[in-house]
C-alpha positions as CSV (number, residue, x, y, z in Angstrom):
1,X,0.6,9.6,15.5
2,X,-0.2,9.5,11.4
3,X,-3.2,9.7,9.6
4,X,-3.9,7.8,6.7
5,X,-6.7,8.9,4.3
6,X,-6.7,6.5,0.8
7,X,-8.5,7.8,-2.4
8,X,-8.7,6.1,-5.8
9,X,-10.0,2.7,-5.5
10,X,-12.9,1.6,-8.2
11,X,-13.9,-1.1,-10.5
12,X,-11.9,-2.0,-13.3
13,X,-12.0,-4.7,-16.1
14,X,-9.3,-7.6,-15.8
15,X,-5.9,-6.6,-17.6
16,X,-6.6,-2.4,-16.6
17,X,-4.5,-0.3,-14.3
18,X,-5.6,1.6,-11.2
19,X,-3.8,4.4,-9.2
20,X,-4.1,4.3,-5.5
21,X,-3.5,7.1,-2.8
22,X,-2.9,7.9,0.5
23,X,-2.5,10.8,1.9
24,X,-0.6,10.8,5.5
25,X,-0.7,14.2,8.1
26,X,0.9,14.3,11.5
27,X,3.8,12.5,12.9
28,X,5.3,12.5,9.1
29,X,8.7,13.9,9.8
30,X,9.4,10.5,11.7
31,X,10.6,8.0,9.9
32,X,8.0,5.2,8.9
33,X,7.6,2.2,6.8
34,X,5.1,3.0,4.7
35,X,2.6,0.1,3.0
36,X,-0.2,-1.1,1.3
37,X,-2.9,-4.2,2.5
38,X,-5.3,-5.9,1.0
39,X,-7.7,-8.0,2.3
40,X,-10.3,-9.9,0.1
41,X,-13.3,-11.5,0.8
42,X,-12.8,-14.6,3.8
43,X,-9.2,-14.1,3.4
44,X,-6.3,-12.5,5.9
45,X,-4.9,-9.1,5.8
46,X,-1.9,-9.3,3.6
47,X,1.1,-7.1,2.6
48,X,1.7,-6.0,-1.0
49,X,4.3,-2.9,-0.7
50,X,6.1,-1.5,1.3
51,X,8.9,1.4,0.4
52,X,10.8,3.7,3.4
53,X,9.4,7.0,4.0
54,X,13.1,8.3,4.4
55,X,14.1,6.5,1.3
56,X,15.9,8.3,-1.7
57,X,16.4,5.5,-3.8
58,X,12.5,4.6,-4.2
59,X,13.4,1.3,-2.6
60,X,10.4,-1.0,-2.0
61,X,9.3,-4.7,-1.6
62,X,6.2,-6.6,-3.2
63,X,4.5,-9.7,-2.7
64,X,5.6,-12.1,-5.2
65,X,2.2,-12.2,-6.9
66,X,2.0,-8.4,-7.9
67,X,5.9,-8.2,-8.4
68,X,6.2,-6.5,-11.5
69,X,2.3,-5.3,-12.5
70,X,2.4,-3.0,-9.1
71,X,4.9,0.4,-8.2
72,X,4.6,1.9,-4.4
73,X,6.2,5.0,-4.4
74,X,6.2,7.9,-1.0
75,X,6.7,11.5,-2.0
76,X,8.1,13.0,1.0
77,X,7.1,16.4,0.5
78,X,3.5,16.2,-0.2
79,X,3.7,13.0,1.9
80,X,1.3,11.1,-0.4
81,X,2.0,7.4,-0.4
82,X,0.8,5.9,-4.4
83,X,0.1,2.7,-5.6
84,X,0.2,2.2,-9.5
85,X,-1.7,-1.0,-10.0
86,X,-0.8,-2.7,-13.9
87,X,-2.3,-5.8,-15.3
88,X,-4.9,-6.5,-12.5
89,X,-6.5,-9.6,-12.2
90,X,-10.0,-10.6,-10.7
91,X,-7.9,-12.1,-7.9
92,X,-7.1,-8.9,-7.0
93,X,-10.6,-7.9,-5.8
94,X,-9.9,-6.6,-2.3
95,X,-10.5,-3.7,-0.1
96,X,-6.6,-2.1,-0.1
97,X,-5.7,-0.9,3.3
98,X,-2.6,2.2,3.6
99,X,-0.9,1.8,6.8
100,X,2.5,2.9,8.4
101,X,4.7,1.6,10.9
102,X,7.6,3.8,12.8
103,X,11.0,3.0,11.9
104,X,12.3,1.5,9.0
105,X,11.1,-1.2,7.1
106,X,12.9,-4.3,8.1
107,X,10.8,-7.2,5.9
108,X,10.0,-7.9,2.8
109,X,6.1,-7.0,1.7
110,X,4.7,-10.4,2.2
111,X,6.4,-11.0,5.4
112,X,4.7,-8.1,7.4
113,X,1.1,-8.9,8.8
114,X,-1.3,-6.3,10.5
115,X,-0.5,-6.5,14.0
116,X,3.3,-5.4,12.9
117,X,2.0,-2.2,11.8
118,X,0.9,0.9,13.9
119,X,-1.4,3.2,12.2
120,X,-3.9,2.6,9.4
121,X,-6.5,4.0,6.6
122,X,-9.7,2.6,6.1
123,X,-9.3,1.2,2.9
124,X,-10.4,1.5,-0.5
125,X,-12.2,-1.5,-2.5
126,X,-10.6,-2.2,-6.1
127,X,-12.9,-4.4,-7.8
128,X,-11.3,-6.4,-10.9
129,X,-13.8,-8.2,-13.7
């Protein structure tokens, strides 16, 4: 099993950054696809990033409307997954969810819902003005 434990979520004017963080303990030494959720008000759970936990290239995948404004990034020794959040926009107003799923990742960001992961944080509200 992993635990997830996020930190860094806030408010934030339209057009700022915020840096999100999750910290993951337990089955880490597995490989995982690692990946961040958000979920606004009335709306589904969807994927924004996802990046390998094995992966030495910093390879990741974002949902087309973040592509560009957001970086994931895992570092595999202090096994904290980040979120560096550029540009945000009011639309962006969600509680942001860390999660992992075992194996590799296998889809692109927007592509993964929540039932295809295993193991999640609680989340962390970002709130853009």
């Amino acid at each position: 099993h992993v635990q997830l434990v996020e930190s860094g979520g806030g408010s934030v004017q339209a057009g700022g950054s915020l840096r999100l963080s999750c910290e993951a303990s337990g089955a880490t030494y597995n490989r995982h696809c690692m990946g961040w959720f958000r979920q606004g008000p009335a709306k589904e759970r969807e994927g924004v990033a996802v990046t390998d936990s094995m992966s030495t290239s910093g390879r990741a995948s974002y949902t087309p409307s973040v592509d560009g404004r957001f970086t994931v990034s895992y570092d595999n020794v202090k096994n904290i997954l980040s979120l560096e959040m550029g540009n945000l926009k009011p639309e962006g107003t969600s509680t942001y969810y860390c999660a992992a799923r075992r194996g590799p990742c296998t889809l692109r960001a927007a592509n993964y819902v929540q039932s295809g992961f295993d193991y999640w944080g609680r989340g962390t509200q970002v709130t853009v003005s």
